[in-house]
C-alpha positions as CSV (number, residue, x, y, z in Angstrom):
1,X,88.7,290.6,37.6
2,X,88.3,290.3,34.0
3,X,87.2,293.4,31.6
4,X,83.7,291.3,31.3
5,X,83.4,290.7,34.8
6,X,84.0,294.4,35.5
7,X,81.3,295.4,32.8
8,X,78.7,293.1,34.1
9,X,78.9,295.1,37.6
10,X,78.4,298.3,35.4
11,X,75.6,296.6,33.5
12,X,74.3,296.5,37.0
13,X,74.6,300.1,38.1
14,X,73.1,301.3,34.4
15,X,69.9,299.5,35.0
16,X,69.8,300.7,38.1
17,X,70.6,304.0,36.8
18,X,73.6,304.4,39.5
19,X,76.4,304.2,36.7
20,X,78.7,307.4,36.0
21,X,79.4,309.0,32.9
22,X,82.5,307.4,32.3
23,X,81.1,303.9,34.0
24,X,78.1,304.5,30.9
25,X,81.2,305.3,28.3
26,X,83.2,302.5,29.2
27,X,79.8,300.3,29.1
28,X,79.3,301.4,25.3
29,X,82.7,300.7,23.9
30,X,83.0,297.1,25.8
31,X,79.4,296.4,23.9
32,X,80.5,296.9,20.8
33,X,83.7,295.4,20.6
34,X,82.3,292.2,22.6
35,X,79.3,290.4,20.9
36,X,78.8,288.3,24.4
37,X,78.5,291.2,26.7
38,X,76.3,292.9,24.2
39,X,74.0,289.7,24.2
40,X,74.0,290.2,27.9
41,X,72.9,293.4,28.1
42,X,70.3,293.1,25.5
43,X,68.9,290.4,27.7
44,X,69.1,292.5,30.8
45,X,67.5,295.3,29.3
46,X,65.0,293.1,28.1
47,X,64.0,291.8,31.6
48,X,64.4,295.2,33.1
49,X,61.4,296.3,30.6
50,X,59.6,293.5,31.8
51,X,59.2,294.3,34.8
52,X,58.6,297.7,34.9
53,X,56.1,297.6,33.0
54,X,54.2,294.5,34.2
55,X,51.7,295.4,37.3
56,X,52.2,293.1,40.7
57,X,49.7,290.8,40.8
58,X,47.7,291.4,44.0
59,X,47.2,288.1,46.7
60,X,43.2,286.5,46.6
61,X,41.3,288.5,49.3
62,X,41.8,286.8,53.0
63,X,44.8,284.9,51.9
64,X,46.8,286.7,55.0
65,X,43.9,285.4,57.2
66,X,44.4,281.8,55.5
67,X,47.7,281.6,55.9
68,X,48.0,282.7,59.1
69,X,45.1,280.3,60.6
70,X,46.8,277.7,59.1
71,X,50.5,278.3,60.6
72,X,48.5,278.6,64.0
73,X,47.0,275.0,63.8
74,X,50.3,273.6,62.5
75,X,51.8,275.5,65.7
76,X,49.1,273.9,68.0
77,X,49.3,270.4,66.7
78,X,52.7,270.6,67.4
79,X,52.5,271.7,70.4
80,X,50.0,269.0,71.0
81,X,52.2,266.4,70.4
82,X,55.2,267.6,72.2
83,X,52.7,267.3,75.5
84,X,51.4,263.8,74.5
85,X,55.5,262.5,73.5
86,X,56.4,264.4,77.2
87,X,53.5,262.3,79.1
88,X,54.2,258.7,76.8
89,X,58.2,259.0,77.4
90,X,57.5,260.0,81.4
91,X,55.1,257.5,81.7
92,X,57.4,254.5,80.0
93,X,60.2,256.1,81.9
94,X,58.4,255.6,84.7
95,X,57.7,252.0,83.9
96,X,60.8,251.5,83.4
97,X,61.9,252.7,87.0
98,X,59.3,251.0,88.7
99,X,61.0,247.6,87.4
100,X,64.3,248.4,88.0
101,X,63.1,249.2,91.7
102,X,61.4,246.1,91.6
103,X,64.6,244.3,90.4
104,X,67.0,245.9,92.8
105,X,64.2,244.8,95.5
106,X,64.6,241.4,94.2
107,X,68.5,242.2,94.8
108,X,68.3,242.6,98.2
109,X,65.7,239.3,98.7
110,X,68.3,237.0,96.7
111,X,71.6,238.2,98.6
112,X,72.5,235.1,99.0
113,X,73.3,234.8,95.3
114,X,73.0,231.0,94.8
115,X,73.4,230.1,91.4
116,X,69.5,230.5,90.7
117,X,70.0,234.3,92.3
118,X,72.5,234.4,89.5
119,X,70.5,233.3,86.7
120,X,67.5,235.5,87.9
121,X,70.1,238.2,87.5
122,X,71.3,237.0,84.0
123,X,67.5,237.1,83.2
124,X,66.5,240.6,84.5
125,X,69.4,242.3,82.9
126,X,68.3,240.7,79.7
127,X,64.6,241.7,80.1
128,X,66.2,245.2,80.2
129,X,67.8,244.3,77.1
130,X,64.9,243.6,75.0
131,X,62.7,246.3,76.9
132,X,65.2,248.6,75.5
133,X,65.3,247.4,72.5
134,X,62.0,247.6,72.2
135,X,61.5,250.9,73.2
136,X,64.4,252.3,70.3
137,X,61.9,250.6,67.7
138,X,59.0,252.1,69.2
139,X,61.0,255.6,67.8
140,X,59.2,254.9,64.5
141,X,55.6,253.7,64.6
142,X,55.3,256.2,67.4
143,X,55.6,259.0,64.5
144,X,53.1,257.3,62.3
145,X,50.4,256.2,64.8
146,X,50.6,258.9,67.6
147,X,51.4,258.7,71.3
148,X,48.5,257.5,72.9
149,X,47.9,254.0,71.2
150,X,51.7,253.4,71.5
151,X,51.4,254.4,75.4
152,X,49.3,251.4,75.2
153,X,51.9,249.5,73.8
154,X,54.6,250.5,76.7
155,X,52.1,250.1,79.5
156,X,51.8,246.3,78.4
157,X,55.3,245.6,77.7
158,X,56.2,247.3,81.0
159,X,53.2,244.9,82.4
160,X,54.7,241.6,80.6
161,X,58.2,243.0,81.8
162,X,57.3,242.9,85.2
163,X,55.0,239.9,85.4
164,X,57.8,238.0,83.9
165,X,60.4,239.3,86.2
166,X,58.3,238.9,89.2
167,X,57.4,235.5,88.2
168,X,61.5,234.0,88.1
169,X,61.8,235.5,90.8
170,X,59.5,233.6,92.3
171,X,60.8,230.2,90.9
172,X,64.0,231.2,92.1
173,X,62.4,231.7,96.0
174,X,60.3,228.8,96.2
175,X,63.6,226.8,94.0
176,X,65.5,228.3,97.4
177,X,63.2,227.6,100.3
178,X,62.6,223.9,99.0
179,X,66.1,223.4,99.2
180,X,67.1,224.5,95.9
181,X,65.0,222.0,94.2
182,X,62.8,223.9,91.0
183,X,59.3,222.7,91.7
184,X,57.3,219.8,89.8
185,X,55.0,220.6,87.6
């Protein structure tokens, strides 16, 4: 540590009025042989004198009370809309269950796996593609419009998800029964 290092510590302790004799004699000879540290200390001093003689500024009357009604509401609307985010994402998640049921039921119906079974497969799995897709981009909007219109949203993409599942399965059962001819329109 440099002599200038060691006196700014000491220029410390004065102003605090902690420094030692010697620390205070070793101060006075570094200041004036060195015109920086002596521009230092001047400033110091004159901040110290600031201070102390400037009176604190007092707070408005019921800024406390403000303040702390205010970090209450911010606290409640959060927790708010962790309750609302909790019900959308259980809800969706539920959705989401009920047509993976629905497509393992399906499973079960087409074990035959004739190559519509297979496409209906091919087709389910990428329903569950795009309904997850879709559900990552939801992450967004859901921030800016809230949870409840975008639980709106999920219910009907769930709904189209499993209309249009549930309808090639269909095809695919009548294609089967009819002797694996797709029907006419």
């Amino acid at each position: 540590m440099s002599t200038c290092e060691q006196m700014q510590l000491v220029m410390s302790l004065a102003l605090d009025r902690a420094a030692g004799d010697e620390e205070q004699q070793a101060l006075a000879s570094h200041l004036s042989a060195c015109p920086n540290c002596a521009a230092a200390w001047n400033a110091m001093q004159a901040a110290e004198a600031l201070l102390s003689t400037g009176s604190m500024a007092l707070p408005p009357a019921g800024f406390t009370q403000r303040v702390m009604v205010s970090l209450q509401r911010r606290e409640a609307a959060r927790r708010r809309w962790r309750r609302e985010m909790t019900a959308s994402l259980s809800l969706g998640g539920l959705l989401i269950g009920l047509g993976l049921a629905g497509a393992l039921v399906m499973g079960q119906l087409l074990a035959g796996w004739s190559p519509l079974s297979r496409a209906l497969w091919i087709m389910i799995g990428e329903s569950f593609s795009t309904l997850s897709v879709i559900l990552d981009g939801l992450a967004v909007p859901l921030r800016i419009v809230g949870p409840w219109p975008m639980l709106l949203l999920c219910a009907g993409v769930a709904a189209i998800f499993t209309g249009s599942t549930s309808l090639g399965a269909w095809v695919v059962l009548n294609a089967e029964r009819r002797g694996r001819q797709p029907a006419r329109s």
